[in-house]
N, C-alpha and C positions, 0 to 999 in steps of 0.2 A: 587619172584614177588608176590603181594599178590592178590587176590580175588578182590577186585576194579580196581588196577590198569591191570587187566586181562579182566575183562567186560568192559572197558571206550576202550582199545585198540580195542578188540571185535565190540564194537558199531560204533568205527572211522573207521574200518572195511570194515562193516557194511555203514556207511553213504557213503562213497567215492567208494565203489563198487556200490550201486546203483545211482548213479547221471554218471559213468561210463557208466554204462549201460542203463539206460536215455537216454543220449547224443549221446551214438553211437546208439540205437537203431534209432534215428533221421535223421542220418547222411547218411547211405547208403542207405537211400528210395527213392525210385526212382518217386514214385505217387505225385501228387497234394494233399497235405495236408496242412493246416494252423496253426501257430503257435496263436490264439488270443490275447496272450501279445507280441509278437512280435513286433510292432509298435504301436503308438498310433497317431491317428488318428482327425486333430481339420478343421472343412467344415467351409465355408466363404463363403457368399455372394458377389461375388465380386462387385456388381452395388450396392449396399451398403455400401461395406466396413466395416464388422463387420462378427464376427465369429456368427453360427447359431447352430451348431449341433457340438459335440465331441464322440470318439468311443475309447473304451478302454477295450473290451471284453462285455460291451453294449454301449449303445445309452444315450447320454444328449439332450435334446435340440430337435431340430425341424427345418425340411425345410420347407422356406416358400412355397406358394402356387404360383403355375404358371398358365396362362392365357393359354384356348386353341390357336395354333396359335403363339406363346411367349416364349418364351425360358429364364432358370433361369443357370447363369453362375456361377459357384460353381470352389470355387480355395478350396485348402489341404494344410497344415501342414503336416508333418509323421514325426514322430520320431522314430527310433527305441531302443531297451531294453536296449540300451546306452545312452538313452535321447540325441543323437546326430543326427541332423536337415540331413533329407532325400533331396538331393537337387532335384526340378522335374523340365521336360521339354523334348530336343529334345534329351539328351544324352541318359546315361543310365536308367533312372529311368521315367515312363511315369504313370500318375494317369488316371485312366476309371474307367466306370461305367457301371452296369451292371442292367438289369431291370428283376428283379426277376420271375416274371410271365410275359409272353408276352403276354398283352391283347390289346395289341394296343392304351394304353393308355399313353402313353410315349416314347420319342424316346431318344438314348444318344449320343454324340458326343465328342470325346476325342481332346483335342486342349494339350497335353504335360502334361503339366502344371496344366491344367481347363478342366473342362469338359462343356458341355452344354445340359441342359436337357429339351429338344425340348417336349412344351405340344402339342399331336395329339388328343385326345378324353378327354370329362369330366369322371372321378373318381379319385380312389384312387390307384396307384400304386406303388409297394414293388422294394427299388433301393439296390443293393449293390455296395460297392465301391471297386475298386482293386487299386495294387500295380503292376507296372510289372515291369522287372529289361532286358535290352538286349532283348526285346521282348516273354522274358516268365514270365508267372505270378508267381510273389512272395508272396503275400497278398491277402489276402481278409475279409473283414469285415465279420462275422460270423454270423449275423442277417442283416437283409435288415432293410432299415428307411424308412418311409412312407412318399411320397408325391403326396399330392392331384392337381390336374387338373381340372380348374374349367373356367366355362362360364361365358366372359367376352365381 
């Protein structure tokens, strides 16, 4: 066997013991941790009918602004790292949302599917969005997106 063909086995080694160990390091955790490429993530407007905001380990895009009083109904996309469509609703899989700071500036409402994000006071409040699967959470957006709450 010569000197190359001894470091290239080596390194193949090498590459397949560590993604091994990667993998199962992941696998018997018992705690809340998040995968961020795990699914990706595309928000809609649903009283619109057009996508607003995408999440993919960050933020594109922008939620629109909600009325004190008014509520902004926001459907999801998820895909996960199979680019294979997340189905949402009353089965397995339920989309929510979660409000980063509780300033009383925002309230959420999970309907399966959609959520609804109920404006209670004028500012600016930090949303994150979940994933849950069987009623525990699988996902979660890794940064909050900002939406404002304004007097109407």
């Amino acid at each position: 066997m010569t000197k190359r063909t001894t470091r290239r086995r080596f390194g193949l080694g090498l590459v397949a013991t560590s993604a091994i160990l990667g993998v199962g390091g992941c696998l018997g955790r018992d705690d809340d941790h998040d995968h961020d490429g795990a699914y990706t993530l595309v928000l809609f407007d649903r009283n619109a009918d057009e996508s607003v905001a995408d999440y993919h380990g960050h933020w594109h895009g922008a939620l629109p602004s909600v009325a004190v009083g008014e509520h902004l109904s926001v459907g999801a996309d998820f895909e996960d790292d199979d680019g294979d469509e997340v189905k949402l609703g009353e089965d397995a899989y339920q989309f929510d949302a979660r409000v980063a700071d509780d300033t009383g500036i925002l309230e959420t409402e999970s309907h399966g599917d959609h959520v609804h994000l109920h404006g209670a006071s004028p500012g600016t409040a930090a949303v994150t969005f979940q994933l849950h699967h069987d009623g525990d959470l699988e996902w979660e957006t890794g940064e909050p997106i900002e939406l404002d709450v304004v007097d109407e």
